[in-house]
Each structure stands twice: as C-alpha cells, then as structure tokens.
PAFI-578645 format. One record per residue (C-alpha): x, y, z; residue in three letters. Coordinates in steps of 0.2 Angstrom, whole numbers, padded with zeros to 4 digits, always signed. Each point is the difference from the previous one (the first is absolute). Example, Ala and Ser with C-alpha at 12.3 -4.5 7.8 and 13.67 -1.06 7.14 Angstrom:
% residues 2
+0062-0022+0039ALA
+0006+0017-0003SER
//
This chain:
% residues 387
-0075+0078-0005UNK
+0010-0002+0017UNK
+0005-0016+0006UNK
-0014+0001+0015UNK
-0013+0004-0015UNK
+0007-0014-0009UNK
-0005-0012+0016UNK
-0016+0009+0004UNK
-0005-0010-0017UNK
-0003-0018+0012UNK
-0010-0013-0009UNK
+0000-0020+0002UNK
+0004-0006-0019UNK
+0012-0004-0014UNK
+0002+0014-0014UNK
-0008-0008-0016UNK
+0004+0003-0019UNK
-0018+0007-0001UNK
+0003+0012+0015UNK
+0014+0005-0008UNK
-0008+0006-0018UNK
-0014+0009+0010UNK
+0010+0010+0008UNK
+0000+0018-0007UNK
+0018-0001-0004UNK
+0003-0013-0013UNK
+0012+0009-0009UNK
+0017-0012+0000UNK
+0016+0008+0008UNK
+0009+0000-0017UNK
-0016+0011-0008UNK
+0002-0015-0016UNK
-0003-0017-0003UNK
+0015-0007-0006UNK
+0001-0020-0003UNK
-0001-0013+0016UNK
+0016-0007+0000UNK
+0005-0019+0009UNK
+0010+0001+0013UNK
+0014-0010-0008UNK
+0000+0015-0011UNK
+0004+0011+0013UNK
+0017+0000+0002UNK
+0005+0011+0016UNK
-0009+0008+0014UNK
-0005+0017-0008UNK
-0006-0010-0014UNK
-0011-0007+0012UNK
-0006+0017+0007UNK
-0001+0007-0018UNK
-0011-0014-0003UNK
-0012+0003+0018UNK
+0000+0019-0003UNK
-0011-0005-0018UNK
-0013-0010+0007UNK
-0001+0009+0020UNK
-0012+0015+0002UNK
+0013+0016+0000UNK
-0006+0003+0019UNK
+0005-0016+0006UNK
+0016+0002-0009UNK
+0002+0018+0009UNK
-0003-0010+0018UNK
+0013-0014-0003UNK
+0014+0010-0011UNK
-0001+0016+0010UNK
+0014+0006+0011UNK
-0002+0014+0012UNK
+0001+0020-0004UNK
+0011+0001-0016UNK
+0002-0017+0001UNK
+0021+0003+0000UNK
+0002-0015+0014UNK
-0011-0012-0009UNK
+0013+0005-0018UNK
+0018-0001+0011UNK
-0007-0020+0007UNK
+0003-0004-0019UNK
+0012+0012-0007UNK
+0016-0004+0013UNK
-0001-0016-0004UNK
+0003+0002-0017UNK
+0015+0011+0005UNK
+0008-0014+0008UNK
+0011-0012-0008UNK
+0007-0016-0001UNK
+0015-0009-0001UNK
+0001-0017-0010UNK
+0013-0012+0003UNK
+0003-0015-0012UNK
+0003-0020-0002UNK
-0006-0002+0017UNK
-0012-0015+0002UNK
-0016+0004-0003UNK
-0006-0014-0005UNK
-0013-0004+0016UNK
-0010+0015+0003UNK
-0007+0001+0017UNK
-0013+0019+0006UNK
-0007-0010+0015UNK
+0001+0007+0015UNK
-0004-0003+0019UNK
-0010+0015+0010UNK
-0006-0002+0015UNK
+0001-0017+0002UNK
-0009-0004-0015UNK
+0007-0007-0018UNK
-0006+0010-0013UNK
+0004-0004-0019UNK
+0003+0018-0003UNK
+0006+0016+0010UNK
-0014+0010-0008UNK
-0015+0002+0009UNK
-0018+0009-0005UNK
+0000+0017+0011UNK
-0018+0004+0008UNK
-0012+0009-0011UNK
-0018+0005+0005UNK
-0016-0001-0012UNK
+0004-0015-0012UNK
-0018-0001-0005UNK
+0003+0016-0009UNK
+0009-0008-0011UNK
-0008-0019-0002UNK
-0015-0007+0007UNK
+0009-0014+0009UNK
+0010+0014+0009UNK
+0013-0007+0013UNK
-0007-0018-0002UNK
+0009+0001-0018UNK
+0013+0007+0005UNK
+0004-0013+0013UNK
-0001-0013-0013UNK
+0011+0010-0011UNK
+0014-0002+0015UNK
-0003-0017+0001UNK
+0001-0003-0015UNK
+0018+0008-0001UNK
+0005-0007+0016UNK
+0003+0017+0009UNK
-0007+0007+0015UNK
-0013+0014+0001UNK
-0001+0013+0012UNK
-0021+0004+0003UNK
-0005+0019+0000UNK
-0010+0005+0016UNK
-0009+0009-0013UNK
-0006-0014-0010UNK
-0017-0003-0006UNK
+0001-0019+0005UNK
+0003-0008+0018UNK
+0018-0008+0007UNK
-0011-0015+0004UNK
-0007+0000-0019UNK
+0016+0002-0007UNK
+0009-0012+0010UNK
-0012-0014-0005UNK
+0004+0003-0018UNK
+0018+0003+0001UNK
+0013-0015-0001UNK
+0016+0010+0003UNK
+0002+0010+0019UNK
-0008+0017+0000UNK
+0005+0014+0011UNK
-0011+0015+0008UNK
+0004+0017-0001UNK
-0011+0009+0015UNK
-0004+0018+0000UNK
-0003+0001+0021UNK
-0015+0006+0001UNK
-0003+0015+0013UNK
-0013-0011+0011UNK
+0014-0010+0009UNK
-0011-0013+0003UNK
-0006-0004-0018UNK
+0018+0001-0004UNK
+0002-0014+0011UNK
-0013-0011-0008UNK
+0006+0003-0016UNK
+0016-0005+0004UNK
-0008-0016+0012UNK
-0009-0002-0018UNK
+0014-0002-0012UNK
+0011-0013+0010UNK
-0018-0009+0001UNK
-0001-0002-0020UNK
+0016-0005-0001UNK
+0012+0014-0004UNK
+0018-0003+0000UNK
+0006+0018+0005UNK
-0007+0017+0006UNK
+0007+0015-0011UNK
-0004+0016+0009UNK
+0001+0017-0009UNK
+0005+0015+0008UNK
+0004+0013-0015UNK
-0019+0003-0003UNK
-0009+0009+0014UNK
-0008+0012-0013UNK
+0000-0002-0018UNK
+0012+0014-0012UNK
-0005+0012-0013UNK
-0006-0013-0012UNK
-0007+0011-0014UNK
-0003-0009-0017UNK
-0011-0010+0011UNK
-0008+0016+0008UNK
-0003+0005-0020UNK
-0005-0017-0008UNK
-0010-0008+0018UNK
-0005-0018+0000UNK
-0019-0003-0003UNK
-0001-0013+0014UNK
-0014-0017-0007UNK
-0012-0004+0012UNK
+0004-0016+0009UNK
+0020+0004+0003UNK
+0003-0003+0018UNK
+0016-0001+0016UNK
-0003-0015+0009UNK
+0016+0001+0009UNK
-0004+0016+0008UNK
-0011-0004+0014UNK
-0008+0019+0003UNK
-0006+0013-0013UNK
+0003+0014+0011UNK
+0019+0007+0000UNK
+0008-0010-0012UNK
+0013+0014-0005UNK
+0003+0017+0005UNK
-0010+0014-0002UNK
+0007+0012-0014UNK
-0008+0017-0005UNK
+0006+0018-0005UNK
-0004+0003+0021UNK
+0012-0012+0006UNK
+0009-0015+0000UNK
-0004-0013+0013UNK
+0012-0017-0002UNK
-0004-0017+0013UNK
+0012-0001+0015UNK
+0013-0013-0005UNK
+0014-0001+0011UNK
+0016-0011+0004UNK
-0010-0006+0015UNK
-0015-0008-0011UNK
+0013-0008-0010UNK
+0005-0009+0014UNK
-0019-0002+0008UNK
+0000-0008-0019UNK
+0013-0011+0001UNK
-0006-0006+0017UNK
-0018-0007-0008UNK
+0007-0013-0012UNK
+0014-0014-0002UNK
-0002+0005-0019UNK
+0017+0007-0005UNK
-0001+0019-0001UNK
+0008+0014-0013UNK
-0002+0017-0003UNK
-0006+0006-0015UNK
+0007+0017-0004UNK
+0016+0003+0008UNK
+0010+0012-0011UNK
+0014+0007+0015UNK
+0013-0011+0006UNK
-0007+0007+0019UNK
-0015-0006-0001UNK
+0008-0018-0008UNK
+0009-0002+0017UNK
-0013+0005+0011UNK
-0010-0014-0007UNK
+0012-0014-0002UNK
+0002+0007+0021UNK
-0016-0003+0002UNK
-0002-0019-0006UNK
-0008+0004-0017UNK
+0005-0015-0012UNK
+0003+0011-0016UNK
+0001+0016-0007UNK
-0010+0004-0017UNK
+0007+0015-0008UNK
-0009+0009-0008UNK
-0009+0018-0003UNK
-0017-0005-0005UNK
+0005-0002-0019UNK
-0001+0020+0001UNK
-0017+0002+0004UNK
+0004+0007+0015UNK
+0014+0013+0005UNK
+0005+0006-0018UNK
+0019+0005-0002UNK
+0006-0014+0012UNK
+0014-0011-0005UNK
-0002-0014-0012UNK
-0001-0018+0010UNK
+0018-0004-0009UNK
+0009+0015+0007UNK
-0006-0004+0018UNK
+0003-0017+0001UNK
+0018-0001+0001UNK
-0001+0012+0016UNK
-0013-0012+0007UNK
+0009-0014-0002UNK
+0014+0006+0005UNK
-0008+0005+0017UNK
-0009-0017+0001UNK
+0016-0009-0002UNK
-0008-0019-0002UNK
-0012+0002+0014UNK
-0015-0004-0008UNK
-0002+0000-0020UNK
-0004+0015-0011UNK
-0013+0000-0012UNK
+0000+0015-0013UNK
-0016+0006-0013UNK
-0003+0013-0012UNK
+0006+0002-0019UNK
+0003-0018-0003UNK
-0003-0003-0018UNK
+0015-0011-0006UNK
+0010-0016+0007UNK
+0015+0011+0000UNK
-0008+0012+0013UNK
-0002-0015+0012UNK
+0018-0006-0003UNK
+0004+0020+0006UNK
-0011-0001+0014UNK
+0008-0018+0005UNK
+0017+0007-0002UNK
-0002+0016+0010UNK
-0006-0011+0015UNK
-0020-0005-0001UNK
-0007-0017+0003UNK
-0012+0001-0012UNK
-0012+0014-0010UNK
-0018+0003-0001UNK
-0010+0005-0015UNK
-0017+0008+0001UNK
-0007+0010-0013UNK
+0007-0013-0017UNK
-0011-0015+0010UNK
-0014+0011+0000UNK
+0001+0005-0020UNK
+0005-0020-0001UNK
-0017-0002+0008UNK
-0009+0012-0011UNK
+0008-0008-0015UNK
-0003-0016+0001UNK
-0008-0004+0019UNK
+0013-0015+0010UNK
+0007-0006-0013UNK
+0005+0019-0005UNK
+0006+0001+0018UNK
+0009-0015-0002UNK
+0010+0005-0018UNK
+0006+0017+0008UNK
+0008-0010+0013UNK
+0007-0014-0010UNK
+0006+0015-0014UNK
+0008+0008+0015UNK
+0009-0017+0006UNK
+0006-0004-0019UNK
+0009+0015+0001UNK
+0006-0001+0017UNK
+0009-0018-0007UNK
+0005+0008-0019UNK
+0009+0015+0013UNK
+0008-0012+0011UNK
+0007-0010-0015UNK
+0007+0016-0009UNK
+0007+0007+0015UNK
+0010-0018+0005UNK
-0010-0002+0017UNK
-0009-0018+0002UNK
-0008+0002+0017UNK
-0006+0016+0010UNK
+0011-0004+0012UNK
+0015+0004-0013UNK
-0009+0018-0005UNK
+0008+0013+0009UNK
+0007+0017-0001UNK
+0014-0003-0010UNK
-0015-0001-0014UNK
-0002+0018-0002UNK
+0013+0010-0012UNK
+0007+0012+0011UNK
//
C-alpha cells in the first residue's frame, strides 16, 4: 500500500479496540502471546518495542518499524552509534545533575523531544490526544505529524507542554497557507517543515504485510483529499514542486519560528540558516526514505560544522540509549528527536507508555552524564568521545 493509498482511506473517527479485532488482520506482530508485562518492568527502549510488537497487529508493526528498500539506512541510524565511544573522566562533581536545555527561546526540562509520526490511532484509540498527555506528563515537547489522525486545535487543548507542527506543503499554495494561518491560530509554538520526503522510498515489508486501514481513521490536518502525496507507479514518478523559493514564501506567512526537517548536506544547512530558517532538523526520515544515506550521527558533525552557532541543530533517528544523546550533544546538536520508541510507548501502555519511554530515556541521559563526569549539557562536549 503507497503512502497516497494509505491517505485515500479518509474517515472522521478515532480507531477503537473493537475496530481493531474486526479487522481481518488480528494476528500480533510477534505471531505469540507472550505475558503483558508493566512498564516498570521494561527496562530499556527495545524492551519497550519488544513488548509493542506482541500486542500490535504485524502490519502496523511493518508501517511504523519499516525503513525503505533493504532498510540499510534505517540499520546504520542505530549501529554507528553504537560504534562510538566514550571517554569517562573521574572525582569530578557530579553531585547536581542538570539535562535542561533552552531551545528557541523556550526552557525545556529535557533536550529530547517526540519527532512527528502520522496515524497514532493505529496504534491506541485516543491516538495523538494520548500522546500529547504522555508529553506532558514527561514535561517534553511534542512535534504534531501533519499526518495525524487528530487536529492541531484538538491536541493543543489537551496538551500542557508546547507542541510543535511539522507541515508537509501541500501542492495547492493556498491551502498551504491556511494550514499554516491554521497552526499559529491553535496555538503552536514552531513550524517544522519537511523537505526530504516529496515521494515516499522503496518501503517493501510494508508493501508485503499492507495495513488493513478501520473505518473511521481520519487527517484532519490536511485540508484537501486530492494530491496529498506524489503520484508513484511502475509508469512514473511525479514528486510536488518544492523549492528554496517556497521555503522562503513559507517563512514569509508566520512569526512561528521555522526549521527544516531533513537536511542531511552541510549546503543545504547554509542555504537555510541564509535564508532566516530558525533551525535545522537532521534527519533522513528514519530511513524510510532514501535507503543507503548516511546515518544522522555521521552527518551531524558536517552540519554543524557549517552551521557554526547560527541557529541550533536538532538531530533524529537510532536514539535508543541516554548515551546516544550525550553523543549527539557532544558532536554539536541542541537536542534529539525520538519517533518510532513514543509510538511503541504508546501502543504499550497509551500516555503514560509515551511518558515512561521518555522519562527511561532522561534516567539514562542523567546515569551517562554522571559516569562520564559532566554535570550540565553545557560541560558535554567532544572531548567525550575516545578518539
């Protein structure tokens, strides 16, 4: 099932439990039915996802887990973290931990924020709205999907922590602008624009295993049906025109702060920061897109480097452990995002599932910082990393 098939499925509703065991599909991702554990008995991140992939239908697994093509990308964002290392130092004082963080102008208890994901619902009936809570509940700010299956203005009521909006610009310029009218009207604190993802990649275990979509799973944050994604087909490839020049028409609609979600080439990064975009996201879609780019860790460094203190660097893709945010702090980004561990934190155990992957993910951020000598962000830095 293509991503424009996938939309073509427009309905009004939340996804419900009984939805969910009529579908044809009610077979759980794992193919058992291994014990329900308590999150406090899930000790890490893959735990939780081990835990999401026993009670999730195997199709929505495919849909969330899935990278593109051979899925070699969506592999590396994990595994060249693990390849770096770290270098402790010792009898420093450690005694007054400190991970908060200051980004774009807005105190934030954590420098981990949730990356936008689409169809929530998918996984839990209160979709976005529990996931909002989650975040709140954790203190960290959430970055809304475009392609969520509940409204800004929705979420924003519910939520007590700021939330953010990624925007997919839609090819009718003028919707695009109401959208973007839209979001600053419910209350969103910035505009995330995504810029890696005119068409979709190769995303085969999806193709194999495709999501029986429940009645009553809906967009409301697309304002037309027609065109919401590129038209794929063994005839021909036909991406939306996205250019430079939007980005700036963009940036000329709103007083929101506005960043680029997708930038993986130091050009591009300078370009943008030329152009009066607030932040750069790197990222490469968590791999779902171009297979055999770079993992987000190698790329950073280069970014950054090109950046040079401009506007702040935010980096996704393979988090799984507080050490891997101390890495990503310590090769120059402002702060991380996480997508797919909310999403089986969601599945798991709805907000407050959301809430424990992020508060596991802080724990660890702390016990790192304390092993490694480093009290405050501020004191985390390249000399970190064994060399």
């Amino acid at each position: 099932m293509t991503r424009k098939d996938f939309l073509a499925a427009l309905g009004a509703g939340a996804v419900t439990p009984q939805m969910l065991k009529s579908s044809p599909e009610s077979k759980p991702a794992s193919g058992g039915s291994p014990p329900v554990l308590k999150l406090s008995e899930l000790c890490s991140l893959d735990d939780v996802e081990a835990q999401a992939r026993s009670v999730m239908l195997s199709s929505v697994y495919d849909y969330v887990s899935a990278g593109a093509a051979d899925e070699l990308t969506t592999r590396w964002n994990r595994e060249k973290y693990r390849e770096l290392r770290l270098q402790a130092e010792v009898l420093t004082n450690v005694s007054q931990l400190d991970c908060t963080t200051t980004l774009l102008g807005q105190r934030m208890k954590m420098p981990i924020l949730l990356a936008p994901t689409s169809n929530h619902r998918l996984v839990h009936p209160e979709g976005e709205l529990a996931t909002a809570r989650g975040a709140g509940l954790a203190e960290a700010t959430m970055v809304l999907s475009n392609g969520a299956n509940t409204s800004v203005e929705d979420v924003l009521r519910v939520a007590t922590q700021p939330v953010w909006f990624q925007l997919y610009v839609d090819p009718d310029r003028g919707l695009a602008r109401e959208l973007v009218q839209r979001v600053e009207a419910a209350g969103a604190k910035a505009l995330c624009v995504t810029v890696d993802a005119p068409i979709d990649g190769a995303r085969n275990r999806p193709d194999r295993n495709p999501v029986v979509i429940p009645p009553g799973v809906g967009y409301p944050n697309y304002l037309s049906k027609a065109d919401l994604v590129a038209l794929q087909s063994l005839e021909g490839v036909h991406p939306p025109l996205l250019e430079w020049r939007d980005i700036e028409w963009i940036r000329s609609l709103t007083k929101l702060p506005v960043l680029l979600k997708g930038i993986m080439n130091p050009r591009d990064a300078d370009t943008a920061v030329k152009l009066g975009i607030d932040g750069i996201m790197v990222s490469n879609h968590g791999g779902r897109c171009l297979d055999t780019q770079p993992a987000t860790i190698e790329v950073l460094p280069r970014v950054v480097a090109q950046v040079n203190g401009r506007v702040p660097v935010i980096v996704d893709g393979g988090i799984r452990r507080g050490t891997d945010v101390v890495k990503a702090i310590a090769l120059g980004a402002s702060a991380v995002q996480i997508g797919r561990p909310c999403i089986y934190g969601l599945a798991v155990g709805g907000a407050e599932g959301v809430a424990y992957v992020l508060q596991l993910l802080r724990q660890e951020l702390l016990m790192a910082m304390a092993l490694l000598g480093r009290s405050t962000l501020a004191q985390i830095d390249r000399s970190v990393i064994w060399h």
